[in-house]
N, C-alpha and C positions, 0 to 999 in steps of 0.2 A: 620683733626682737631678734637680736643675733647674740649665740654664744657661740666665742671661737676658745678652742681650746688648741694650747700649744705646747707642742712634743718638745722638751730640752733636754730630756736625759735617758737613752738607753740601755737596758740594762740584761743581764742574762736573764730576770724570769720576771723584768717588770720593767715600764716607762712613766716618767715622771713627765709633769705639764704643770703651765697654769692654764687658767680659764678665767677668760674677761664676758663679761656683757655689755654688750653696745660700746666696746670700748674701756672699759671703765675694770680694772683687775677684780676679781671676785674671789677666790680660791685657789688652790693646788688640786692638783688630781695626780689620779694614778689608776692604770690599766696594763693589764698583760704585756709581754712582752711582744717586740717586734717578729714575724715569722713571714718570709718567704710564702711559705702555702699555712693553711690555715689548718689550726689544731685546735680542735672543742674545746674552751672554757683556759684555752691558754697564750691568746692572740690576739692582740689589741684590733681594732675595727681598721680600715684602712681611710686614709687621709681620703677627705669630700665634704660636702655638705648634705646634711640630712636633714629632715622635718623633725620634731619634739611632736609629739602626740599625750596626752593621757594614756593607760592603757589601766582598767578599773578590773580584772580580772586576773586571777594563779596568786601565788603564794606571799610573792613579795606584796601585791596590793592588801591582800588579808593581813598579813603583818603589820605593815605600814599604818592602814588603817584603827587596828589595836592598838599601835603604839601612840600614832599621831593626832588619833580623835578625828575634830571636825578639820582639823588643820588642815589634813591630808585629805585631797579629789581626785587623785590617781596615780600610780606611777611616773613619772617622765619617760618615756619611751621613745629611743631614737629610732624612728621609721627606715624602714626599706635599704639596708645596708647591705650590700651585697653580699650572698654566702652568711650571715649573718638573721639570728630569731631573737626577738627579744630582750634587744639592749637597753639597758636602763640606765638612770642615773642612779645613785643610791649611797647609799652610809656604810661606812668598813674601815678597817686600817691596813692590811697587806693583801700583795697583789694574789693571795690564798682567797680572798672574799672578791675581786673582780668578776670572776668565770667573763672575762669578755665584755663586763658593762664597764663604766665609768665609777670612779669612784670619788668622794671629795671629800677637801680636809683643810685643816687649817694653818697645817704646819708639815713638813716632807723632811723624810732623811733623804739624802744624800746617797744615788745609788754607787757613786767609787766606792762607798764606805762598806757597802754589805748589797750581798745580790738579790734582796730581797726589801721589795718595794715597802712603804709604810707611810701614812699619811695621817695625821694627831688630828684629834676634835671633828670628827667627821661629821657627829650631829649636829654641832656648830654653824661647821659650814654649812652642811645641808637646812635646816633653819633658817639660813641668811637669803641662802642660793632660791630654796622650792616657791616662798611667796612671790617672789617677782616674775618667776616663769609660769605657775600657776594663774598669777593675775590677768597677765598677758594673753593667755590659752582661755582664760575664764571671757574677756571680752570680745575671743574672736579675733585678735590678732595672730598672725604667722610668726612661728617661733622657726629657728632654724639655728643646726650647731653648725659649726667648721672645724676639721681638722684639720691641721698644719703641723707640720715638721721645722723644727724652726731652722735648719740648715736651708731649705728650701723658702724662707721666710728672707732669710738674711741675703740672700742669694737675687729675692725677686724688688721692686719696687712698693711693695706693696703695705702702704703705711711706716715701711721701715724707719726711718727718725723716731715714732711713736715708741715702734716699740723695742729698738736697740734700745732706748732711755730705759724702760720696763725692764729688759733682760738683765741689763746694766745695774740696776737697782736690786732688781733680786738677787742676784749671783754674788753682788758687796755684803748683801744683808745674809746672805748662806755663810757667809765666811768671815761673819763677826762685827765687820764693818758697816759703818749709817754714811748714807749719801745723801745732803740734803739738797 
């Protein structure tokens, strides 16, 4: 399984994305802002591909667990990110609840509007998003994310038709408009 998640909106203390699986758009996200060199708990991971792991141990699993019952098998933990401990996937609304993990949601302001990231219905998402990565990790398949800057998207060949179509779509529907 692949989830790529793609950077389209920078912003002074947050960056806004979606995030597809195997293609297929799944959510928004939001994570720390863009930084040059890294600042604990205020600096989004850097563009690669990383593994997705469980990780069943520290605070967020205890929580999770509480909240989610049998739902929940562990954390999603983005593995081995350089300069980087324990990134996760997880539920929140502003880039204040990131510290550096990923966050998802269902719905995104607009970072020109206000410099502070926010992302609606994150349990939603997260709901939608954990069983099918969970499933996947449950049979032993490899999961893996990708980050991408979508300047650097638009730039390369890489599926682009697919997802200018995508970008295109969203960016009408940010601004009121339906494109069928």
């Amino acid at each position: 399984m692949k989830l790529d998640v793609i950077r389209f909106q920078f912003g002074k203390d947050a960056t806004n994305g979606i995030l597809f699986i195997d293609d297929v758009f799944e959510c928004y996200t939001l994570e720390d802002q863009y930084q040059e060199k890294k600042v604990m708990h205020e600096t989004c991971i850097p563009e690669g591909e990383y593994k997705i792991e469980y990780r069943t141990v520290g605070g967020f699993h205890t929580r999770y667990a509480a909240r989610y019952g049998s739902f929940h098998r562990g954390m999603l933990w983005i593995k081995e990110v350089p300069g980087f401990e324990y990134i996760l996937i997880h539920t929140g609304n502003t880039d204040e609840h990131t510290s550096g993990c990923l966050i998802v949601g269902e719905s995104q302001n607009d970072l020109d509007k206000g410099q502070d990231g926010f992302v609606g219905a994150s349990g939603v998402a997260y709901k939608k998003l954990y069983p099918k990565v969970a499933d996947a990790l449950d049979k032993g398949d490899e999961v893996v994310i990708k980050y991408h800057n979508i300047k650097d998207l638009l730039e390369s060949d890489e599926k682009i038709s697919d997802l200018r179509g995508q970008v295109k779509i969203l960016e009408a529907a940010k601004a009121g408009r339906n494109i069928i």
